[in-house]
C-alpha positions as MATLAB code, in Angstrom:
seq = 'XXXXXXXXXXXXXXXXXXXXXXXXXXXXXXXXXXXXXXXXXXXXXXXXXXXXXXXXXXXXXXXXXXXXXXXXXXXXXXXXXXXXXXXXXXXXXXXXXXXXXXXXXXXXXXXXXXXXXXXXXXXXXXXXXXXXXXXXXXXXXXXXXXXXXXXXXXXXXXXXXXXXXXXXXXXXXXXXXXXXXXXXXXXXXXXXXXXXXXXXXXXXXXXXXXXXXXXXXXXXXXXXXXXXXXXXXXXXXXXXXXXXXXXXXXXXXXXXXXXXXXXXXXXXXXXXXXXXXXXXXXXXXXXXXXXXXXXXXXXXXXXXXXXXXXXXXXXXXXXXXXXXXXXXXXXXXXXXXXXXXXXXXXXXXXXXXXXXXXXXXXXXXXXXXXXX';
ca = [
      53.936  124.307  100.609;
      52.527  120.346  100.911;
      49.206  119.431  100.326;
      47.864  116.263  101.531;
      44.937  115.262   98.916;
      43.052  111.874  100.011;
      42.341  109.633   97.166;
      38.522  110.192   96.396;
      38.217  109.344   92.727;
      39.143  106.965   89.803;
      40.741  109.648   88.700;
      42.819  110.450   91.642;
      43.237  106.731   92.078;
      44.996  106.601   89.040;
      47.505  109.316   89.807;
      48.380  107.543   92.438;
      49.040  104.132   90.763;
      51.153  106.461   87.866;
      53.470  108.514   90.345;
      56.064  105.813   89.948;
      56.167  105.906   86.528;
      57.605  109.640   86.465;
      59.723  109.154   89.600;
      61.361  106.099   88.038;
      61.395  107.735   84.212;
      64.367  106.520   82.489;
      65.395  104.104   85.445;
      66.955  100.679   83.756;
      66.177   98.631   87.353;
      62.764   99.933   88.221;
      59.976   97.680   87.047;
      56.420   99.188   86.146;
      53.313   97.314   87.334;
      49.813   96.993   84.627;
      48.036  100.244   85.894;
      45.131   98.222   85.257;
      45.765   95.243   87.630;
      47.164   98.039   90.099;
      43.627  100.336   89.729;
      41.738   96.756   90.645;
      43.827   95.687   93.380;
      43.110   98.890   95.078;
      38.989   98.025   94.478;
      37.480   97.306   97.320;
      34.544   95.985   95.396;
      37.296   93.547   93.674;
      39.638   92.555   95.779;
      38.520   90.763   98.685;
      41.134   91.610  100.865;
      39.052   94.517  102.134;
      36.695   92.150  103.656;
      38.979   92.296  106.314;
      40.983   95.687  105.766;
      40.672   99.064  104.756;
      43.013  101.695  103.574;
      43.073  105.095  102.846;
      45.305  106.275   99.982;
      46.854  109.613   99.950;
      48.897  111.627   97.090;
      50.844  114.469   98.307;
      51.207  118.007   96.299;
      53.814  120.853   95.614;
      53.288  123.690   93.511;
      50.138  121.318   91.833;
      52.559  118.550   90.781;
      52.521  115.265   92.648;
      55.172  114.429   94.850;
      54.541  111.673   96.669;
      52.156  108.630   97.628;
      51.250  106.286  100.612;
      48.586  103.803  101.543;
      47.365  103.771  104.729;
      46.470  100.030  106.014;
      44.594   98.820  108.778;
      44.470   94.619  108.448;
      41.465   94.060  111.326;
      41.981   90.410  111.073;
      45.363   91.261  112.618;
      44.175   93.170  114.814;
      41.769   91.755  116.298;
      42.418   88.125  116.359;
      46.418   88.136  116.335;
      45.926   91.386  118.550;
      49.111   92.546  116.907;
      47.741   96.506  117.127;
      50.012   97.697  113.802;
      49.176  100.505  110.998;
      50.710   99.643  108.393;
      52.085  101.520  105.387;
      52.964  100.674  101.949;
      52.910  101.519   98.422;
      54.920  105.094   99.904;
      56.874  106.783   97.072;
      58.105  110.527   97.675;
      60.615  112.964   95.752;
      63.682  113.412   97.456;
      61.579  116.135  100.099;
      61.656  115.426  104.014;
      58.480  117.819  104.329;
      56.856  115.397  101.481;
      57.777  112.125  103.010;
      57.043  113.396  106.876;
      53.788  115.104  105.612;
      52.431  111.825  104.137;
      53.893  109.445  107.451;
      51.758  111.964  109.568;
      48.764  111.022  107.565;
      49.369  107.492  107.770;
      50.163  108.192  111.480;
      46.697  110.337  111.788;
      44.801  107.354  110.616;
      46.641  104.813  113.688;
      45.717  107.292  116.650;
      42.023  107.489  115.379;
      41.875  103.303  115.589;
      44.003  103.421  119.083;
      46.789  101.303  117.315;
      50.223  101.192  118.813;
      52.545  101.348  116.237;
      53.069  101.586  112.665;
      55.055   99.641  110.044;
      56.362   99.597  106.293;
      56.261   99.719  103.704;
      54.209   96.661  103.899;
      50.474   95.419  101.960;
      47.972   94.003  102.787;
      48.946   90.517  103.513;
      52.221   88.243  102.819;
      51.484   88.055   99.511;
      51.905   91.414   98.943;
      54.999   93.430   98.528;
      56.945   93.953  101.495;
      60.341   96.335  102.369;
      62.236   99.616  101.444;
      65.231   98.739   99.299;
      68.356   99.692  101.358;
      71.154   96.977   99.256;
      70.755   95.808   95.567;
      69.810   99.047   93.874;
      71.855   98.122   90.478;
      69.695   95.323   90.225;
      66.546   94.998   88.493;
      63.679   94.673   90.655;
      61.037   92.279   90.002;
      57.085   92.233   89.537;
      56.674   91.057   93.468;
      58.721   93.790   95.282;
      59.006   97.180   95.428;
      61.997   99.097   94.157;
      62.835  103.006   95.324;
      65.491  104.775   94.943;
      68.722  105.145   97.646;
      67.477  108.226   99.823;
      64.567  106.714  101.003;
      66.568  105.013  103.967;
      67.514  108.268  105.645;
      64.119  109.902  105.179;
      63.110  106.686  107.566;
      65.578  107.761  109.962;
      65.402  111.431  109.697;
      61.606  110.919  111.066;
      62.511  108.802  114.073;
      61.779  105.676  112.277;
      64.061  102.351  113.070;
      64.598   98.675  111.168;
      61.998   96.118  112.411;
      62.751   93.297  110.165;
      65.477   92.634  107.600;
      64.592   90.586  104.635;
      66.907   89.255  101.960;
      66.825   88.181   98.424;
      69.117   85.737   96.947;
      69.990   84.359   93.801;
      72.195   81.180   92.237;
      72.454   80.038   88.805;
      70.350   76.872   87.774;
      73.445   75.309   87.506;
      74.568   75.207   90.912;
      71.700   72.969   91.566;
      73.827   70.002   91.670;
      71.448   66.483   91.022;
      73.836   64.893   93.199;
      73.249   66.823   96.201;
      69.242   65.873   95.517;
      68.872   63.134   93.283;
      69.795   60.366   96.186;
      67.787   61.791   99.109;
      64.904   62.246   96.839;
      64.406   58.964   96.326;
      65.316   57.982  100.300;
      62.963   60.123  101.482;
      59.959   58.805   99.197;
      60.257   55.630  100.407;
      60.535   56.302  103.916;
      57.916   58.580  103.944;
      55.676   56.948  101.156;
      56.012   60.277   99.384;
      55.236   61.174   95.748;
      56.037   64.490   93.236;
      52.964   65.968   91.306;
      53.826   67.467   88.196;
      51.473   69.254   85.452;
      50.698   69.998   82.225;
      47.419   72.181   82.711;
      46.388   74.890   84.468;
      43.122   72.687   84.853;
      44.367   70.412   86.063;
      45.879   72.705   89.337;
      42.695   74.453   90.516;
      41.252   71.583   92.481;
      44.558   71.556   94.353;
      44.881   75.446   95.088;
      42.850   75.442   98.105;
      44.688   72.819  100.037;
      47.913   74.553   98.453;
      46.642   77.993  100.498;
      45.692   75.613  103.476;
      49.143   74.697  103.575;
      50.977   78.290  102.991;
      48.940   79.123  106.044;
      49.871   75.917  108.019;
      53.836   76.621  107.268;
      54.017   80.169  108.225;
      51.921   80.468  111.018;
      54.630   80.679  113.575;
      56.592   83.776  111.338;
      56.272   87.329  112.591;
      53.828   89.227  111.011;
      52.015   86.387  109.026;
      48.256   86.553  108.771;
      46.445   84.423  107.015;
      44.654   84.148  103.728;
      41.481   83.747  104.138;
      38.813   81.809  102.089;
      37.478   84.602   99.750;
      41.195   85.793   99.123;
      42.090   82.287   97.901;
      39.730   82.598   95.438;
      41.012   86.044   94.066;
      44.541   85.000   94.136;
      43.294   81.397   92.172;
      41.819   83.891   89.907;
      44.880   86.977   89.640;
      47.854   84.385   89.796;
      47.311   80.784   88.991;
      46.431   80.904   85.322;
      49.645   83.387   84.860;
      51.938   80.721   85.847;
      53.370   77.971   83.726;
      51.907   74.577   85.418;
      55.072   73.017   84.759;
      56.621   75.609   87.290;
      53.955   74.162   90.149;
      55.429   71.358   92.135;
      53.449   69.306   94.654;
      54.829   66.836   96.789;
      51.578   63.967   98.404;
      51.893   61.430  100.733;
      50.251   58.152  100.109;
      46.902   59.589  100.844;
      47.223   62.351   98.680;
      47.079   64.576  101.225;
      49.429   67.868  100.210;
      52.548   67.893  102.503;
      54.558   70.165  100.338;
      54.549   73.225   97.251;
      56.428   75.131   95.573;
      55.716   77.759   93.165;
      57.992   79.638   90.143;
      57.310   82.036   87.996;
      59.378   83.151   84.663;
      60.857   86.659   85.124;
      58.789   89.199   83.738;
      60.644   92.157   84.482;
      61.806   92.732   81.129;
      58.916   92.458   79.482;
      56.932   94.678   81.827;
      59.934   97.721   81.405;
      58.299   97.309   77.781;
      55.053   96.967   78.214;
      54.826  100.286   80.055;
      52.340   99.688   82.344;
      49.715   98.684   79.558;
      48.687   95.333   78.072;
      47.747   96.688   74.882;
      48.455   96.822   72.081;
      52.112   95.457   72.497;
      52.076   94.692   76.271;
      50.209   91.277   76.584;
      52.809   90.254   73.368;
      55.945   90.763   75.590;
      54.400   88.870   78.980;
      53.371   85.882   76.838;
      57.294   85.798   75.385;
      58.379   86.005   78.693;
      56.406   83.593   80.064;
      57.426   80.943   77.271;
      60.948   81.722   76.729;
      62.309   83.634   79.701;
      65.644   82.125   80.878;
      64.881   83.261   84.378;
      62.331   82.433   87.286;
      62.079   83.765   90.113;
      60.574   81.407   93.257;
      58.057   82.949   94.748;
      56.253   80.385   96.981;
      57.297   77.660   98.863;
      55.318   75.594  102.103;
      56.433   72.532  104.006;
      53.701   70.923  106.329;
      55.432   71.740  110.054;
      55.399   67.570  110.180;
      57.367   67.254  107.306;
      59.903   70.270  108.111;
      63.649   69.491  108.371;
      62.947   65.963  106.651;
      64.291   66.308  103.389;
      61.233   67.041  101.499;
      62.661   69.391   99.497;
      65.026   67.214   97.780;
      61.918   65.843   95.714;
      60.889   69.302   94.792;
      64.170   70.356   93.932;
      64.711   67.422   92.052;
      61.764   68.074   89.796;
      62.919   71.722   89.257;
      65.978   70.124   87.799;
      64.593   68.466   85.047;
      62.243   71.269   84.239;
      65.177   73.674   84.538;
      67.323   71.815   82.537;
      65.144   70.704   79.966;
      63.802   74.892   79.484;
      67.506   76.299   79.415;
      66.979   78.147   82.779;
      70.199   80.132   83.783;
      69.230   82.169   86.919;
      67.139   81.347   89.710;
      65.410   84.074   91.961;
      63.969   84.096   94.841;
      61.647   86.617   96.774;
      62.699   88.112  100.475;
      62.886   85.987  102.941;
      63.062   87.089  106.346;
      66.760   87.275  107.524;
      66.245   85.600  110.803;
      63.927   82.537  109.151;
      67.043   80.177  109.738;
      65.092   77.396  108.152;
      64.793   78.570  104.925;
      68.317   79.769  104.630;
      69.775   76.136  105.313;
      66.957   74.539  102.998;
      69.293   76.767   99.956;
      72.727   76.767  101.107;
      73.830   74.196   98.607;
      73.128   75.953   95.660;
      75.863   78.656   96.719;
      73.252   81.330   96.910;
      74.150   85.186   96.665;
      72.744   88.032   98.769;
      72.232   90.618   96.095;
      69.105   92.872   97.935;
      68.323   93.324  101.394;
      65.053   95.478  102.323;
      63.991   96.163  105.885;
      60.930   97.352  107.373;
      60.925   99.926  109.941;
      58.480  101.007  112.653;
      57.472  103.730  114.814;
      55.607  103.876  118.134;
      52.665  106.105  117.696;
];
């Protein structure tokens, strides 16, 4: 028999954050999150997120062992101003049981019908900077510390309970290498002058933070017209300056400014940390924080995890002068592999912005929905 427990304590909280780690035991491609960071992320007293969401989590049971997980998301900002009426789902983890995975969708389910909501979607967060899609390509690959990985059957227990693929994302990769200057290097310089254009590099986190806030602005500005965006809002800028900023190299922050110095273009990479999380263990100390900070100096791999074009500035070669600054940083750090984080399938403007750096498909993730 299932038992559908609703997260009520720290306690339970924390079973829920450490299911993965005993459904993934032993698995070379999963990658564990800090149980800490995941615990706080769930606060609603410290991440500000829930100004404008709530969620219910829920562990499921068999024979007093836990079997499964989901988080059960109501985004009110996107409901009620984008009047997009979704439930969403995420976080959803689940032994290879169709009773376990139905039992904790009709929770999730439960919760939509109470709020009159139409449909509901995963596995999604909170927001677009949260984790996003069920693995369904790319399971011999190492995941990464800004997606989700699960193992193969989770697909069909979608599809066994009447779920079907709303979006497809994809995540591609190319080696440094194939970033050829030449195919850069001359348009950079063109489209600085023509547009009175300049690159902002860094040294110091410091020296960032008064730029973050137009840097959000912006991610807001370039996505607005992508299904299911919503936006970050003021307070969550803060958090995320807070959570993510100081974690990144600076040197992996590129800003491009027109002759105002008004931001018209970002992109942000992180080193890989994948490896050194699989160590870690899901703790910082005593060895965990040692691991992250070698990765973070001397990992031959980033992954690319935001990128925002003012819509003024789209399809006129901006990117050349960020990519052209990622060259010499590349280059002069040794970097062999570039990542990058799913991308919708259908965002056509994004996959032409890469298609000279021969990029390979190795993951694709949907989402899929269900009426309610």
């Amino acid at each position: 028999m299932i038992t559908i427990k609703q997260v009520q304590s720290k306690a339970d909280l924390k079973r829920f954050v450490k299911f993965p780690f005993s459904l993934y035991k032993g698995s070379p491609y999963w990658v564990p999150p800090i149980i800490k960071d995941e615990m706080a992320s769930f606060d609603a007293t410290k991440n500000p997120v829930f100004k404008n969401a709530e969620a219910s989590f829920f562990l499921a049971y068999k024979d007093g062992k836990v079997v499964g997980r989901v988080a059960a998301i109501i985004n009110w900002l996107e409901v009620n101003e984008q009047k997009v009426r979704k439930m969403r789902f995420g976080w959803f983890d689940f032994v290879d049981d169709l009773e376990v995975s139905k039992a904790l969708l009709d929770k999730v389910a439960e919760m939509g019908k109470e709020n009159q909501l139409e449909y509901m979607e995963g596995p999604v967060g909170f927001s677009n900077l949260d984790k996003v899609g069920v693995l369904v390509e790319g399971f011999d690959h190492i995941g990464t510390m800004i997606t989700w990985y699960n193992h193969p059957y989770y697909q069909s227990h979608y599809e066994k309970h009447g779920f079907v693929k709303e979006k497809g994302y994809l995540e591609n990769k190319f080696l440094a290498s194939a970033a050829d200057p030449k195919l850069f290097g001359k348009a950079n310089l063109l489209v600085k002058k023509r547009y009175g254009l300049r690159e902002m590099n860094f040294e110091k986190n410091k020296d960032i933070m008064p730029w973050v806030d137009k840097m959000f602005d912006l991610f807001n500005e370039s996505y607005a017209k992508l299904s299911s965006f919503v936006k970050i809002t003021d307070i969550q800028k803060e958090y995320f300056k807070k959570k993510y900023i100081s974690f990144i190299n600076p040197e992996y922050i590129k800003f491009v400014v027109d002759s105002e110095d008004n931001l018209v273009a970002f992109a942000i990479v992180m080193p890989s940390f994948s490896e050194a999380l699989q160590k870690a263990k899901g703790r910082l100390f005593p060895t965990g924080i040692f691991h992250l900070l070698k990765a973070k100096k001397e990992s031959k791999d980033v992954i690319f995890y935001l990128i925002g074009i003012h819509p003024s500035y789209q399809n006129k070669g901006v990117t050349a002068i960020i990519f052209n600054e990622f060259h010499k940083t590349f280059t002069e750090k040794g970097i062999v592999n570039c990542i990058r984080t799913p991308e919708l399938e259908d965002n056509l403007a994004i996959r032409q912005m890469w298609k000279h750096f021969d990029p390979v498909t190795h993951k694709r993730r949907w989402t899929y929905r269900k009426n309610l």
